[in-house]
Residue, then its C-alpha position, 0 to 999 in steps of 0.5 A: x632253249x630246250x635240253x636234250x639228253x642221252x646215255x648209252x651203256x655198253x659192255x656193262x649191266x644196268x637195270x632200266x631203274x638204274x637207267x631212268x634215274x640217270x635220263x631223269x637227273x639228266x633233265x634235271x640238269x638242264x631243266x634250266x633250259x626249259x620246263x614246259x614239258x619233257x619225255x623220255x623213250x628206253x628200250x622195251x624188253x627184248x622178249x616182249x610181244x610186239x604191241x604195234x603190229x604181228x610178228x608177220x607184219x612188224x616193221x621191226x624185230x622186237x618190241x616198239x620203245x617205251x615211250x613217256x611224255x608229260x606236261x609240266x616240269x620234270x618231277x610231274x615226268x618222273x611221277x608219270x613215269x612210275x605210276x604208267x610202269x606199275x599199271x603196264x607192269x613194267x619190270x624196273x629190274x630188267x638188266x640190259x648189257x647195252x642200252x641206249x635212252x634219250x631225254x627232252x626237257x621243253x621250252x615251247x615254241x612251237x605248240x602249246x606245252x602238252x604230252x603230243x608237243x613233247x618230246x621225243x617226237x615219233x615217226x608214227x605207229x611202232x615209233x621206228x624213228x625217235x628225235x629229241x631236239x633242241x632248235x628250231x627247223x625255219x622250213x618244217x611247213x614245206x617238209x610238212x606239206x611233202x611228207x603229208x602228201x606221201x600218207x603221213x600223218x601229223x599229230x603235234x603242232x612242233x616243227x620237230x616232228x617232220x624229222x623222224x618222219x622224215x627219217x621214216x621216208x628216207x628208211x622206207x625209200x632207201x629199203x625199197x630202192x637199195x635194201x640195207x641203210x645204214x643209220x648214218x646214211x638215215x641221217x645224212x639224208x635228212x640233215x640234207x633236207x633240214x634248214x634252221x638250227x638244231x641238235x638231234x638226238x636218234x633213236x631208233x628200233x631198226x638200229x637197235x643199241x645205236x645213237x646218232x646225235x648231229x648238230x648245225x648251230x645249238x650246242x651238243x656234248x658228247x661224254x665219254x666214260x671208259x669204266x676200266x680206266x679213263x683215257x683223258x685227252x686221248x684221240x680216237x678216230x672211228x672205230x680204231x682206238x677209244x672205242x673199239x676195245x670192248x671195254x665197259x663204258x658209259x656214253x651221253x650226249x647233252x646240251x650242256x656240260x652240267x648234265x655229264x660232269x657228275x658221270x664223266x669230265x672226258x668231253x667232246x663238243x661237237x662241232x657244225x655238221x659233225x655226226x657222231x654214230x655210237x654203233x657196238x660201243x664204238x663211236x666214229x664222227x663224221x663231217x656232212x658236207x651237203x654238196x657230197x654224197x659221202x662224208x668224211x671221217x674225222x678225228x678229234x681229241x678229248x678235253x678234260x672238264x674243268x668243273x667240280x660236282x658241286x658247282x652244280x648243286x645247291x649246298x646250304x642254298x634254298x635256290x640256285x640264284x640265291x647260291x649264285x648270288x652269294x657265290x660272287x667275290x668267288x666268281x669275281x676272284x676266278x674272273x681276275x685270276x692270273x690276269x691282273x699282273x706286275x700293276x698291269x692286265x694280262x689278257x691271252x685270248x687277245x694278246x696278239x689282236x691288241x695292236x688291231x683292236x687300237x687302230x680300229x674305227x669304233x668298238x660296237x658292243x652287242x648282246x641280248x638281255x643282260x649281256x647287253x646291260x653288262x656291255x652298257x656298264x662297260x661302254x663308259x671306261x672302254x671310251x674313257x681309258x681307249x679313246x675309241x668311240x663305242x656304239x651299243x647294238x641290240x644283237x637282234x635289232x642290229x640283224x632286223x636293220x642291217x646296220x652297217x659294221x665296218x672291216x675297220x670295226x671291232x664288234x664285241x659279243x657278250x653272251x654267257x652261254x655263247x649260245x644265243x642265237x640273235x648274237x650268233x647270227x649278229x656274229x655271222x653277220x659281222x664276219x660277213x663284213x670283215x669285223x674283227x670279233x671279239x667274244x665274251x662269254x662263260x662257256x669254254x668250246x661255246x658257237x661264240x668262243x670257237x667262230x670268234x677270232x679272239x675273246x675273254x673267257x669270264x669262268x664265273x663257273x656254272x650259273x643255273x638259276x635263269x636269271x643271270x647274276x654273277x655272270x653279269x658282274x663277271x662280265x663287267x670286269x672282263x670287259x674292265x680288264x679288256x679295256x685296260x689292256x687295250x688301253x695300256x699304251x697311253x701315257x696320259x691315263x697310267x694313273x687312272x688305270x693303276x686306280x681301277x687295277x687297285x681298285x679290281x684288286x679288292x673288289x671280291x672283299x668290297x662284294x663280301x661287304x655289300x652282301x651283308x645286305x641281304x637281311x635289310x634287302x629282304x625286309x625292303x622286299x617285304x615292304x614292296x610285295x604288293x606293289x604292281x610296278x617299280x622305277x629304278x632311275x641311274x645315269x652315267x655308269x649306273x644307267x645299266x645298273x638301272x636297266x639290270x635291276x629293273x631286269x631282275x625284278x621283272x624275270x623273277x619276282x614278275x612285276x613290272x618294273x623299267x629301268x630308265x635314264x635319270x635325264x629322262x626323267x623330266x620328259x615323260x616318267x615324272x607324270x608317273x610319281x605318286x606316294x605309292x609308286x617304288x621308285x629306286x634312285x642309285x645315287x652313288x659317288x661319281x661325276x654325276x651325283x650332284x645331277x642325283x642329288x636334284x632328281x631325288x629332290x624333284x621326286x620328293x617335290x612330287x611325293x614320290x615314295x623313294x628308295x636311294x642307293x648310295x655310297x657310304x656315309x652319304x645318307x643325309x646328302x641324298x636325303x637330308x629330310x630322312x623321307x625316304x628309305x636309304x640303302x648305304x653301299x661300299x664305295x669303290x672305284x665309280x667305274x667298277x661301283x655297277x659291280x657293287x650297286x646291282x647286288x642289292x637290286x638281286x637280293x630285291x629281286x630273289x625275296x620278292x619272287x620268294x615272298x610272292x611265292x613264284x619259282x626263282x630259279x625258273x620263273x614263268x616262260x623263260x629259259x636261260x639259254x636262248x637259242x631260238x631267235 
C-alpha cells in the first residue's frame, strides 16, 4: 500500500546529497506501492540555529529536522526538494559520520493527497517525533479525541498522525514523571495503545542518530551492510556480535526488498511485535508483548537475498510491465525449476502435508484480484487430477459472511506479495477454524509464506508494474503442479498427468512463440483506442482468462471493460451487442469449443464486432465468413492453454494504456500491494 523507507550510515562519512540520493532512489523503488504523495525528513546541521523555539527554551539540543513533503509522484518530491534547499541555502555538502533518514511514498487512505497528509507525520512544532507509516491504525479517532483533550492540535486528516504525537505524550509524560526514557521505552508504549496493522518507522531529535522501526501486520525489512566485510547469515543479538564492533556499516529499513538489494543482500524481515532499536551503530531486537511491562531480547539470524540488481531495472523496456510481460518463459522456467522430476512433480513445501491435503473434505481457493482469477484457472484440474471438490471464496466476501471453513478443509491462499491484508486476515481466519492452510505466493519471508502451515514459492522474481502479469501465469503453474502432486496416487489419471508434465515441460518455448504476438496485438490496440467498454466472453478453463483480460484492460488502459461466462450470455449481455461494442471470445480447443463456436455464431447473428482467440490453424472453424478479427495461439495442453491465452490480452492491455497516453506501470489510484482492507 504505501512504501516506507530508511537509511542510516554509522562510522562512515556521507554528504547529505550522498543521502538524499539514497532516500529518493529508495521511494523510487517502492513507489509501486503508492504515488499519491511522498516526504522525507534528514538531519539539519549540527551547528545550526534552532528555528522553533530559543536555546532557553528548546525542547531539544540542536536544530529541528528537515522536513520535505510533496504531492504528487516522487520526481515532483525530488524537484521540491532541490529548489527549498537552494532557497534555505542548505549545504548539500555538509558530511555527516552518522546520519539517520527516513522516506514515505503514499497511497491515500486517509485525507486527500496533499503535502499536510504526507509523510513523515509530525508530532507538532520542532518535530520532536517523526512517523513514516505504512498501514492503517482502526482506532485513531478515539486516540485523536484523547490526545485533543490534552492541547495537541491536529493538522492532517490521516490516522498516522496520532502516533508521533502520541509519542510526544508518552516523552512528555514519562520526562515528568521519571526523568530519562529511552527511545524504545517511547515505542513500546505507544505500540501498546495502537490497534490495526502497521509498519513504523521513528525519527526523532531527542534520539539523535537512532532509528526505531516496529511492525504488527505490513511487511518491514531490515538490511544490513557491514562496509568492511559482509557477515552473511551471521547471528547477532543486541549489542554483542554484528553490530557492536564499531565498523563502517550502512543500515535500511523497507518494505520491500526491492529497495535494499542494490546497497546490501543481508536482510532480516522482522517478524509481529518485534522492534528493532538501531542506537551507536548497534541494533538490538526486541519482542513487545502487550500484557508485559518489559520485552524480551531476541536473536535472529541474517538471510541472504537471492535477487539480482537487474531484475529491478528496466533494461531495453520502456516500462516495468511491458519487461515483465516478456520476461514470462523465464519466469515459467524458474517457476518449474527443480520441481518437475523423473515424469512426476517434487513439491518440498508440502511434502510432508500431501497425505492430509488428500484426505481432506474440499479445497477452498482464496484471493483477491488476480490471485483470485489464477486460483479460478486452476480450480478445473485441481478437481479433475484430485478428485476433491474445490470451492472459490473471494478473501474479503469470505471474512464480510463468516462462511463456514471446516477443520476437515484445506484452505488455499494465493497472493504474490503475501501481504494482502483481506487474504491475511481470511488466513486468521481459517486457522481460527483448524483449516489446514496452504499458501501460494512470490515473496520469500512474506505474513502468508511464514503464518502458513505449508505452501509453494512461485519465484516469478520480482514484478513492479502494478498490474500483475507474470505472477498470474507463475501462479497457475504452481497450482498445476500442487494439483499433480496431490494427485499422484491415482492409478486411474497417470496418463492424464504425464500429458500436463509433458505438456509444463514446454511450456516456456510455447509462451516465447505466443509473444511474437505483440506487434499484431498492438495494431489490434490501436483499432480499439476509442472504444469506451469491451467484452471478453470464456468458459471452462477460459472462464478466468476472461476475468483477467477483462482485469488488465481496466487497471491500466482505464476502460471499462467485464470479463463474463460464455453460458451467461443469453441471459442478459447479449442486450449489449451492437456493430460497435469490442467483444472478445477465446475459443481455443478444449471440451468446450463446439459451445464457442455457437456463441461466436449468435453474436454475429446480432452483428457484434468480434474478436476471436483460438488455436492454431482453426480460423476458419471459429469464423468461416472471415467477419471477424482473429488471433491464432499456440495449442497446448487445454488445461495449461489460460497460460498462453492471457498473453495477448496483456499485450492488449499494455498498448492501449500507452496509446491512450495513461501511465502503465502505476495507473491511477492503484498500488500493487494491498495491505489495507
Amino acid at each position: 500500500m504505501c512504501g516506507i523507507f530508511a537509511y542510516l550510515n554509522y562510522n562512515v562519512s556521507r554528504e547529505r546529497r550522498y543521502i538524499l540520493e539514497v532516500l529518493f532512489n529508495g521511494l523510487r523503488r517502492l513507489e509501486y506501492r503508492g504515488y499519491d504523495s511522498s516526504g522525507i525528513a534528514l538531519d539539519a546541521d549540527r551547528t545550526a540555529p534552532s528555528s522553533s523555539a530559543s536555546p532557553s527554551d528548546a525542547p531539544y539540543t540542536g536544530a529541528p529536522p528537515l522536513v520535505f513533503r510533496e504531492e504528487g509522484k516522487i520526481e515532483n518530491l525530488v524537484r521540491s526538494v532541490y529548489s527549498e534547499v537552494d532557497e534555505k541555502d542548505v549545504n548539500l555538502d555538509a558530511a555527516f559520520s552518522v546520519h539517520a533518514g527516513i522516506a514515505h511514498t503514499r497511497w491515500a487512505t486517509h485525507g486527500v493527497p496533499a503535502p499536510r497528509n504526507s509523510h513523515p507525520q509530525s508530532s507538532g512544532a520542532g518535530d520532536e517525533f517523526l512517523v513514516v507509516h505504512n498501514g492503517i491504525i482502526t482506532n485513531y479517532e478515539v486516540l485523536k479525541e484523547t490526545l485533543t483533550r490534552h492541547g495537541f492540535t491536529f493538522e492532517s486528516d490521516t490516522d498516522t498522525e496520532v502516533i508521533p504525537k502520541l509519542a510526544k505524550f508518552v516523552f512528555d509524560k514519562s520526562h515528568d514523571e521519571e526523568g530519562d526514557v529511552t527511545f524504545s521505552q517511547v515505542v513500546m508504549e505507544v505500540m501498546r495503545q495502537l490497534e490495526g496493522a502497521y509498519a513504523l518507522i521513528f525519527k526523532s531529535p531527542h534520539y539523535p542518530n537512532e532509528l526505531i522501526a516496529c511492525k504488527r501486520g505490513s511487511t518491514l525489512i531490515l538490511g544490513v551492510n557491514e562496509l568492511s566485510g559482509q557477515q552473511n547469515g551471521k547471528q547477532f543479538h543486541d549489542v554483542k556480535t554484528l553490530t557492536t564492533n564499531g565498523k563502517p556499516k550502512e543500515l535500511f529499513f523497507s518494505s520491500d526488498l526491492c529497495a535494499i538489494v542494490e546497497h546490501t543482500k543481508n536482510y532480516l524481515a522482522l517478524e509481529d511485535n518485534e522492534i528493532v532499536h538501531i542506537k551507536d551503530g548497534s541494533v538490538s531486537i526486541l519482542k513487545f508483548d502487550p500484557h508485559k511491562e518489559k520485552p524480551a531480547f531476541v536473536q535472529r539470524a541474517l538471510s541472504v537475498l537471492e535477487m539480482e540488481v537487474e531484475q529491478i531495472k528496466k533494461g531495453s523496456y520502456d516500462h516495468f510491465m511491458q519487461k515483465e510481460i516478456h520476461e514470462q518463459p523465464h519466469s515459467l522456467t524458474t517457476t518449474m525449476r527443480g520441481r518437475l522430476k523423473d515424469g512426476g512433480v517434487l513439491l518440498g513445501g508440502l511434502k510432508e502435508h500431501l497425505k492430509t491435503i488428500r484426505r481432506c473434505r474440499r479445497v477452498v481457493f482464496i484471493g483477491c484480484g488476480t490471485s483470485y482469477n489464477a486460483a479460478l484457472a486452476a480450480r478445473p484440474f485441481v478437481e479433475e487430477l484430485t478428485g476433491i471438490p474445490v470451492t472459490m471464496e473471494v478473501a474479503s466476501d469470505l471474512l464480510d459472511r463468516q462462511g463456514p471453513i471446516y477443520r476437515e478443509d484445506t484452505a488455499v491462499f494465493v497472493s504474490q506479495s503475501g501481504e494482502t491484508a483481506d487474504t491475511l486476515h481470511a488466513l486468521d481466519y481459517a486457522l481460527e477454524n483448524g483449516a489446514l492452510c496452504v499458501g501460494i505466493t512470490n515473496t520469500v519471508g512474506s505474513t502468508l509464506s511464514r503464518k502458513t502451515h505449508c505452501g509453494v514459492h512461485i519465484n516469478a522474481g520480482c514484478e513492479i508494474g502494478v498490474a500483475s502479469t507474470k505472477a498470474y501465469t507463475s501462479q497457475i503453474v504452481a497450482m498445476a503442479m500442487m494439483a499433480l502432486a496431490i494427485g499422484s496416487d491415482q492409478i486411474s489419471t497417470q496418463a492424464r498427468r504425464n500429458a500436463i508434465i509433458s505438456g509444463l515441460t514446454s511450456l516456456p518455448n510455447s509462451v516465447s512463440e505466443v509473444l511474437k504476438l505483440d506487434a499484431e496485438m498492438k495494431e489490434l490496440a490501436s483499432s480499439l483506442i476509442d472504444s469506451e467498454s469491451l467484452l471478453v466472453f470464456g468458459r471452462g478453463y477460459n472462464y478466468a482468462t476472461a476475468l483477467e483480460g477483462a482485469l488488465k484492460v481496466k487497471e491500466v488502459a482505464l476502460m471499462h471493460s467485464e470479463g463474463m461466462l460464455a453460458g451467461e450470455m443469453k441471459h442478459g449481455p447479449l442486450a449489449l451487442v451492437d456493430e460497435n461494442l469490442p467483444i472478445i471470445v477465446i475459443a481455443t480447443r478444449d471440451a468446450c469449443f463446439s459451445k464457442q463456436q455457437s456463441v461466436i455464431q449468435q453474436l454475429l447473428s446480432r452483428k457484434g464486432r468480434l474478436i476471436v482467440m483460438c488455436s492454431k490453424g482453426d480460423a476458419s472453424a471459429v469464423c468461416p465468413t472471415g467477419s471477424c478479427r482473429v488471433i491464432e495461439v499456440p495449442g497446448v495442453a487445454d488445461c495449461l492453454q489460460p497460460v498462453i491465452n492471457i498473453i495477448p490480452l496483456q499485450l492488449l492491455a499494455y498498448h492501449l494504456t500507452v496509446l491512450r497516453g495513461f501511465d502503465v506501470d502505476q495507473p491511477r489510484n492503484l498500488a500493487k500491494s494491498v495491505t489495507t482492507q
